[in-house]
C-alpha positions as CSV (number, residue, x, y, z in Angstrom):
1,X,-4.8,4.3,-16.1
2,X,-1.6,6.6,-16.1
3,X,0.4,6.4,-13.1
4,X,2.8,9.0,-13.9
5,X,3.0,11.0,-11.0
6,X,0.8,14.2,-11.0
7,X,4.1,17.5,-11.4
8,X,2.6,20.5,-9.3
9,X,4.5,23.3,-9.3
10,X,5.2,25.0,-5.7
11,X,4.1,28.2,-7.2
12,X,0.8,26.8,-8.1
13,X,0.6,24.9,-4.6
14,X,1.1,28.2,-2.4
15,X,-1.4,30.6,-5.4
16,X,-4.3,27.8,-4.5
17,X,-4.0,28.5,-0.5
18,X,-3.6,32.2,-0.8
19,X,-6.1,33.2,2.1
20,X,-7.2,29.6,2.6
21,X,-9.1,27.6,1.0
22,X,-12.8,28.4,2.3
23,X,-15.4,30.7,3.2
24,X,-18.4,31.7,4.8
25,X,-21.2,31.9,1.7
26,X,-24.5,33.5,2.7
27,X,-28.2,31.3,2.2
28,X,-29.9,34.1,1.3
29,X,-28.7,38.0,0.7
30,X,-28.6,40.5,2.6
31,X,-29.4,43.2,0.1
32,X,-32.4,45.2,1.2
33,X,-33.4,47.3,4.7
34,X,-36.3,44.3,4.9
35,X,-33.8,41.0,4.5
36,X,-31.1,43.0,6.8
37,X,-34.2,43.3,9.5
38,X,-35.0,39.8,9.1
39,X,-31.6,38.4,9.1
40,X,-30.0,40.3,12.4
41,X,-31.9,42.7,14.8
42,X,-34.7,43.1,15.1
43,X,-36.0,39.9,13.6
44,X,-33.5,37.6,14.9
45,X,-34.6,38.3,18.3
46,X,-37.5,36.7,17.9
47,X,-35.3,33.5,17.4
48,X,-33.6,33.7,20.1
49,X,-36.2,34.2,22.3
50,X,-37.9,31.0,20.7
51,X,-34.4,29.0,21.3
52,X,-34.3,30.2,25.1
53,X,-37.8,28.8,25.9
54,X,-37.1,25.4,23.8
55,X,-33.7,24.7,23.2
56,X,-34.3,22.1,20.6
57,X,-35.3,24.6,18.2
58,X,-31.9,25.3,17.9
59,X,-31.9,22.6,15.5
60,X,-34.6,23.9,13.4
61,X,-32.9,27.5,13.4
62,X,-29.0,27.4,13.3
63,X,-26.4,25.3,11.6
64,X,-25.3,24.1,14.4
65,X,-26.9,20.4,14.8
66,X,-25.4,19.9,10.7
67,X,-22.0,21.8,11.5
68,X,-18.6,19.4,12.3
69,X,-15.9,20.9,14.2
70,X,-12.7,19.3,12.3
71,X,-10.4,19.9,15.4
72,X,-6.5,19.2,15.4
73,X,-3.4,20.1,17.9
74,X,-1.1,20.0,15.1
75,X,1.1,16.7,16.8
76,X,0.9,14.7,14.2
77,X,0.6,16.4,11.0
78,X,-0.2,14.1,7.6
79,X,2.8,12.1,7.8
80,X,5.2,15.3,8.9
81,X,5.0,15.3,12.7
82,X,4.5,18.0,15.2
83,X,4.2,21.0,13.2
84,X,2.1,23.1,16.0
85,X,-1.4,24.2,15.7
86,X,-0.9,26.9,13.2
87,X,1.1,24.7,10.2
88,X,-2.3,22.5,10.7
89,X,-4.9,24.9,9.7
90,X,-4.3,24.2,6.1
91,X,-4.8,20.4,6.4
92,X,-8.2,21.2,8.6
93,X,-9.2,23.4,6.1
94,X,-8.8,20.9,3.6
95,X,-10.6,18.6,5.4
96,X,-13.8,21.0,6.0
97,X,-13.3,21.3,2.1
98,X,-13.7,17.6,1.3
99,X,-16.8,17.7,4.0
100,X,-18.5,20.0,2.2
101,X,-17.5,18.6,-1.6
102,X,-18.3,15.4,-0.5
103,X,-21.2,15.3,2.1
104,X,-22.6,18.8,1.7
105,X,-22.1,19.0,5.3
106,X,-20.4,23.1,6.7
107,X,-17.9,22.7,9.4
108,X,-15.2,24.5,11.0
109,X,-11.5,24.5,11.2
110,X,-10.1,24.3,15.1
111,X,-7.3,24.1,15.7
112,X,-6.0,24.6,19.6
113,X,-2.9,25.7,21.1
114,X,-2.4,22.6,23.5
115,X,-1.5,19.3,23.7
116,X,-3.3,19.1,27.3
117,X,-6.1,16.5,26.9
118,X,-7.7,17.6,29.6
119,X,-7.4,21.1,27.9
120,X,-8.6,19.7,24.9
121,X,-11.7,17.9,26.4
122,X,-12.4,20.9,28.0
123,X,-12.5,23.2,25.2
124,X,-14.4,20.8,23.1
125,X,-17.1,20.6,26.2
126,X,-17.2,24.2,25.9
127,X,-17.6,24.6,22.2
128,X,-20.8,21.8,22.3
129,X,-23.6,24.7,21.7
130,X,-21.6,25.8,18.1
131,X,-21.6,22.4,16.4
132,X,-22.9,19.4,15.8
133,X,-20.4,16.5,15.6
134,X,-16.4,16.5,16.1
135,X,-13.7,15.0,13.4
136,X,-10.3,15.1,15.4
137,X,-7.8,14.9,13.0
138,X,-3.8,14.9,13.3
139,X,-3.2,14.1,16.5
140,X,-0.2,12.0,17.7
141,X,-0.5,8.7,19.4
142,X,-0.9,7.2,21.9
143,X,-2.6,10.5,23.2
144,X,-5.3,10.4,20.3
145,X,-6.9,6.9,21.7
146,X,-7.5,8.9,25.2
147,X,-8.7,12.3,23.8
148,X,-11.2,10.6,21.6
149,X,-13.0,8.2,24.0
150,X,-13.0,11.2,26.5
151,X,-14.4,13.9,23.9
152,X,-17.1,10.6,22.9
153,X,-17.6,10.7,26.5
154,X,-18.2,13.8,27.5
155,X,-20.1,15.2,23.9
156,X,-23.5,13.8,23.2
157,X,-22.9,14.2,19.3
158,X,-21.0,12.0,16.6
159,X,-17.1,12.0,17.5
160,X,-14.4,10.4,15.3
161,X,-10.4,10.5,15.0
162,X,-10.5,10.0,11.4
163,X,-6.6,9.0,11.2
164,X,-7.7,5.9,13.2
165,X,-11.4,5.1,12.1
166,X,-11.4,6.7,8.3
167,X,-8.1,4.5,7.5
168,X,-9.3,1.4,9.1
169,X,-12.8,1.7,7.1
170,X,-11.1,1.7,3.9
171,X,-8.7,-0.8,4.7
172,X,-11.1,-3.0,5.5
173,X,-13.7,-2.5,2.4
174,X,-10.5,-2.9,0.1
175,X,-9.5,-6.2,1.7
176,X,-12.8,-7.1,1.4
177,X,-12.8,-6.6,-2.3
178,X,-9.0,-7.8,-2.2
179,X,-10.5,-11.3,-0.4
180,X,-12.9,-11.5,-3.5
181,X,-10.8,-11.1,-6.1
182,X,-8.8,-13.8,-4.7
183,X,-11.3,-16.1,-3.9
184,X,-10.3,-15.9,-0.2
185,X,-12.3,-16.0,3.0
186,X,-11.4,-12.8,4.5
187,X,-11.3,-14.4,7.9
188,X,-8.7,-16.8,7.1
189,X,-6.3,-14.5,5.9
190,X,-2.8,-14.0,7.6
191,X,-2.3,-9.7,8.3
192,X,0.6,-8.0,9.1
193,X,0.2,-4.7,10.4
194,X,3.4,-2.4,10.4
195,X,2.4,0.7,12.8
196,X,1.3,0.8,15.9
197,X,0.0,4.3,15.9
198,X,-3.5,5.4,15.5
199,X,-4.0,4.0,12.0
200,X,-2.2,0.8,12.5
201,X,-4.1,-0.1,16.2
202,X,-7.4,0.9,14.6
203,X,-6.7,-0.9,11.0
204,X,-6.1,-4.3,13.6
205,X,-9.5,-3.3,15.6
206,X,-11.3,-3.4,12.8
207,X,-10.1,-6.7,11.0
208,X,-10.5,-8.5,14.3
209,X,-13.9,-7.5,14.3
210,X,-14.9,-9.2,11.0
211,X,-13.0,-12.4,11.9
212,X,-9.4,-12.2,11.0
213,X,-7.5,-13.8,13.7
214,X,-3.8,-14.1,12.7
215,X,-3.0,-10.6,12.5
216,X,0.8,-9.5,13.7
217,X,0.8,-5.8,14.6
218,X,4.5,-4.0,14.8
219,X,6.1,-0.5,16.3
220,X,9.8,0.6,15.7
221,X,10.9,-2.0,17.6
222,X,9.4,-4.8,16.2
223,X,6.9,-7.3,17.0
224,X,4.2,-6.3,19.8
225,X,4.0,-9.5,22.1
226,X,3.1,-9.9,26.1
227,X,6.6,-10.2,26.9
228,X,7.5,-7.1,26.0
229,X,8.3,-4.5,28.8
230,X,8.7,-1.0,26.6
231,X,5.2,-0.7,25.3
232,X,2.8,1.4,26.3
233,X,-1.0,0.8,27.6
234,X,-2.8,1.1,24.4
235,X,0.0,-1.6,22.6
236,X,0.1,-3.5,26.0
237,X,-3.2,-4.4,25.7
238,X,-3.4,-4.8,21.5
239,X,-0.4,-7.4,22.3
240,X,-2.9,-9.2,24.3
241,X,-5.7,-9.7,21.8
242,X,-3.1,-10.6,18.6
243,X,0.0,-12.4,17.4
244,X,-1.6,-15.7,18.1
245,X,1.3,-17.6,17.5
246,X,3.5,-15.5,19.6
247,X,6.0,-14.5,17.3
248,X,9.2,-12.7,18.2
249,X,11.7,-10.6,16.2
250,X,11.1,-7.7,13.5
251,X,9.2,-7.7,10.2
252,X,11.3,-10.2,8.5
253,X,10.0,-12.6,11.0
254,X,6.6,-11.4,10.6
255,X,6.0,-11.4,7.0
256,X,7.3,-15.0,6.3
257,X,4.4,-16.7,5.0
258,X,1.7,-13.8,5.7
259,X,-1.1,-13.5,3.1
260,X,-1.4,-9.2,3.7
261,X,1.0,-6.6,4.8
262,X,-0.7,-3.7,5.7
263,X,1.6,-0.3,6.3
264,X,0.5,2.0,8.3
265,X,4.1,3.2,9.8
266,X,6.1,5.5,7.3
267,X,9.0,3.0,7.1
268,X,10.8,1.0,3.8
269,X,10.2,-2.5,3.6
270,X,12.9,-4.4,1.4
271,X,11.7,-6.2,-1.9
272,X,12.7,-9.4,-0.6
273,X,10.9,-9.6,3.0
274,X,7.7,-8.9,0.4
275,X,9.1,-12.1,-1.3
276,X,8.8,-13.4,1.5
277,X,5.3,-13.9,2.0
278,X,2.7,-15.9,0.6
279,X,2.7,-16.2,-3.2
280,X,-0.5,-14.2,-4.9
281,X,-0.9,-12.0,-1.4
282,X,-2.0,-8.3,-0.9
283,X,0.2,-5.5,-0.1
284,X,-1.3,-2.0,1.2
285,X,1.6,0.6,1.3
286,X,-0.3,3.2,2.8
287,X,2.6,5.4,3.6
288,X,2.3,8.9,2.0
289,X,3.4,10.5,-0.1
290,X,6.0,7.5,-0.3
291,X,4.8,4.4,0.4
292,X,6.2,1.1,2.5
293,X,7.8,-0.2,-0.7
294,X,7.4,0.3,-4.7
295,X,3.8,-0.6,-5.9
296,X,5.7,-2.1,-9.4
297,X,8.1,-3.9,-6.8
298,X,5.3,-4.8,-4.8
299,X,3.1,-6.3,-7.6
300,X,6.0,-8.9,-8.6
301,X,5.1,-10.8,-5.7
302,X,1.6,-9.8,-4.8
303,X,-1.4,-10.0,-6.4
304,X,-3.3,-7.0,-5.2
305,X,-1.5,-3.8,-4.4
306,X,-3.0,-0.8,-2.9
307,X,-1.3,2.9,-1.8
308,X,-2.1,6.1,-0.1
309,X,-1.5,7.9,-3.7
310,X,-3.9,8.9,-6.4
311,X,-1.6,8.2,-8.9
312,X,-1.5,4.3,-8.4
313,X,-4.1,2.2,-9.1
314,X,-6.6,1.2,-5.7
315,X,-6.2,4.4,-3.3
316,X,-6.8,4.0,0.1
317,X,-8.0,7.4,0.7
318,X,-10.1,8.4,3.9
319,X,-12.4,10.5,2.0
320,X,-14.5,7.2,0.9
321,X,-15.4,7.1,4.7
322,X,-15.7,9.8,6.4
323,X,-18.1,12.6,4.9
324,X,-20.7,9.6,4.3
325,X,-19.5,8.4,8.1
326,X,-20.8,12.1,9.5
327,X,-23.5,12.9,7.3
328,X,-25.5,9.3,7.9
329,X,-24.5,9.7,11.6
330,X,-26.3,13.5,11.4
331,X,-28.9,12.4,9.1
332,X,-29.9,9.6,11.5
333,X,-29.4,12.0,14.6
334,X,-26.8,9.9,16.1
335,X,-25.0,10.4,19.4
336,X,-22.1,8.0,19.0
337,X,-20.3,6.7,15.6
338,X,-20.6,2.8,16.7
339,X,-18.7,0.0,15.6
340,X,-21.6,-1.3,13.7
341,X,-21.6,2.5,12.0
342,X,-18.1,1.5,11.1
343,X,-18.6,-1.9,9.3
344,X,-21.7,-0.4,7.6
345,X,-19.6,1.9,6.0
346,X,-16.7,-0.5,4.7
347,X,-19.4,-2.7,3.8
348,X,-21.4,0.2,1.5
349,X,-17.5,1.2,0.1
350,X,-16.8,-2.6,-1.0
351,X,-20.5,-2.9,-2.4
352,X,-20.4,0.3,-4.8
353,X,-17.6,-2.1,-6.8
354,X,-18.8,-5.3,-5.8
355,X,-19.7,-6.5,-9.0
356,X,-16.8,-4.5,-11.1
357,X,-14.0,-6.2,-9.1
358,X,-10.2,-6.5,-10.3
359,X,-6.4,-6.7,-8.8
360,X,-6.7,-3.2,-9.5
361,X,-9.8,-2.1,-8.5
362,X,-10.9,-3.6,-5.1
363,X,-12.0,0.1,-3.7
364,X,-14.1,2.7,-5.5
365,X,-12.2,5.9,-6.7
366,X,-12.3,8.2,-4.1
367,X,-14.4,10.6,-7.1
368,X,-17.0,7.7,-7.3
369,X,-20.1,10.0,-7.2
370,X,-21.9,6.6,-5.5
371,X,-19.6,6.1,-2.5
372,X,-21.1,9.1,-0.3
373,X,-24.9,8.0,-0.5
374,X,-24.1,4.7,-0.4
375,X,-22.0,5.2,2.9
376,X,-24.6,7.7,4.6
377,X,-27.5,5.5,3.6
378,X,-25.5,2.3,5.2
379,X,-24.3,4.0,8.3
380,X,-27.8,6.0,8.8
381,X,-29.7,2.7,8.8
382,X,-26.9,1.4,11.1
383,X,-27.6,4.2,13.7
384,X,-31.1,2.9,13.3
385,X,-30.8,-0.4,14.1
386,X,-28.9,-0.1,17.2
387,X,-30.5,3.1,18.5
């Protein structure tokens, strides 16, 4: 594989977002006095007046049930902070591009001009007849964690913050391949988690659920433990449920003899606090576009090394989870995106290269023509099985 980086021109950057990067395409034309008729008035009356007396046929004759409203406030923009509502739309865009590339699924940019989360709920309550499920996106923490359990809440459709449950999908299926390789049980691995923002609490969610009980999770000001008194609720309570040892003190503390350090945090982690750790370990730099430390730095001491960037081998990119995550939770008719939803889905990313495992390929490409299906199918039946 060639891990030079990938030279884009700004020129060639700004030509391909000229007028943004989708559009509405038509299912059928509109190029004759008969399809106009049938298409808007007088025929679609007829619809309507079918929709008013059942509302479920709303299913049957709009895009709404198969539509996802990708829905930002611009707070926490890729790894570039509070860039406002409007500097998002390009991202959200993006995203409803992948959605559509990837799943086959339409949705819609929204982006709102608040950072109210009752404003937010609100609007999203609102907005329930014109879609079908809800991808918040770009969201700062620790606001995200309450916006999304009150939109779940108050929505009777699929809802996910993909910054928290996308990255902590594919975290997951990688170590899972990563615990393979190395002929580890996955539960008995030691995980450092550096971030305590939405990816980094959910990343620690989800490897507690399959077993993994010595994980260390860290902010900006080092390790989160119960004694700590400048935390807030969301890390108050994740202090609770890890760091089982109680350990004190920064990362250097944390890494000594720890089997995975998984980045989630936009710092730089020193070459020797890697060397630190267990010989033959796993590093996940998922920092973009420049991650935690050096993957060649990285791979002196560990044995599987896995970034944000397509230009390294193993990419941890969100876009192996989530179009499969909302079209198998759509095709299934889901209300909620469960935990077993979740695991379904890391479980279906692992398996598409779980007999073509290496150090550098414990997670499909994120082009791997198999990885949609497999997810859909996976979290489809999961929304079966617990409906």
């Amino acid at each position: 594989m060639d891990n030079s980086p990938i030279v884009i021109g700004d020129e060639e950057i700004f030509e391909a977002h000229m007028g943004g990067k989708i559009s509405v395409d038509l299912k059928a034309p509109l190029d004759s006095q008969r399809a106009l008729s049938i298409a808007y008035t007088p025929g679609v009356a007829q619809v309507s007046r079918a929709i008013a007396a059942d509302h479920t046929l709303a299913a049957r004759y709009t895009w709404a049930h198969r539509l996802v409203a990708v829905v930002s406030d611009g707070t926490s923009v890729l790894g570039l902070g509070d860039l406002g509502p409007s500097a998002s739309l390009p991202v959200m865009e993006g995203k409803a591009a992948l959605f559509k590339t990837f799943a086959g699924l339409d949705s819609i940019p929204i982006v709102l001009d608040t950072k109210d989360p009752d404003e937010i709920v609100e609007t999203l309550v609102r907005l329930r007849p014109s879609f079908g499920a809800v991808n918040l996106e770009d969201i700062s923490a620790p606001r995200c964690f309450e916006i999304e359990r009150r939109v779940i809440e108050a929505l009777d459709c699929p809802v996910m913050h993909d910054d928290q449950h996308g990255t902590a999908i594919v975290a997951l299926a990688a170590l899972m391949g990563a615990a393979k390789v190395l002929g580890r049980d996955i539960s008995s691995l030691r995980v450092v988690v550096s971030g305590a923002g939405a990816a980094g609490v959910a990343c620690a969610n989800i490897l507690m659920s399959v077993g993994i009980s010595e994980i260390i999770v860290l902010d900006s000001q080092g390790v989160l433990h119960p004694e700590r008194t400048d935390m807030n609720d969301v890390k108050t309570e994740l202090a609770q449920r890890t760091n089982p040892g109680g350990r004190t003190g920064g990362l250097a503390e944390a890494l000594v003899g720890a089997d995975v350090f998984l980045g989630a945090s936009g710092g730089v982690v020193p070459e020797e606090l890697i060397a630190s750790m267990n010989p033959g370990g796993v590093v996940f730099a998922l920092s973009n576009p420049d991650p935690e430390i050096h993957p060649e730095l990285a791979a002196k001491y560990a044995a599987v090394v896995a970034t944000g960037r397509s230009d390294f081998p193993n990419q941890i990119n969100n876009v192996l989870a989530f179009p499969g995550v909302f079209r198998g939770a759509l095709d299934a008719g889901a209300e909620r995106i469960t935990e077993e939803m979740k695991l379904a889905a890391a479980e279906a990313i692992y398996s598409v290269v779980a007999d073509d495992l290496a150090p550098e390929r414990v997670v499909p490409s994120p082009l791997d023509p198999r990885v949609e299906p497999a997810v859909a199918a996976a979290v489809a039946a999961a929304a079966g099985s617990s409906s």
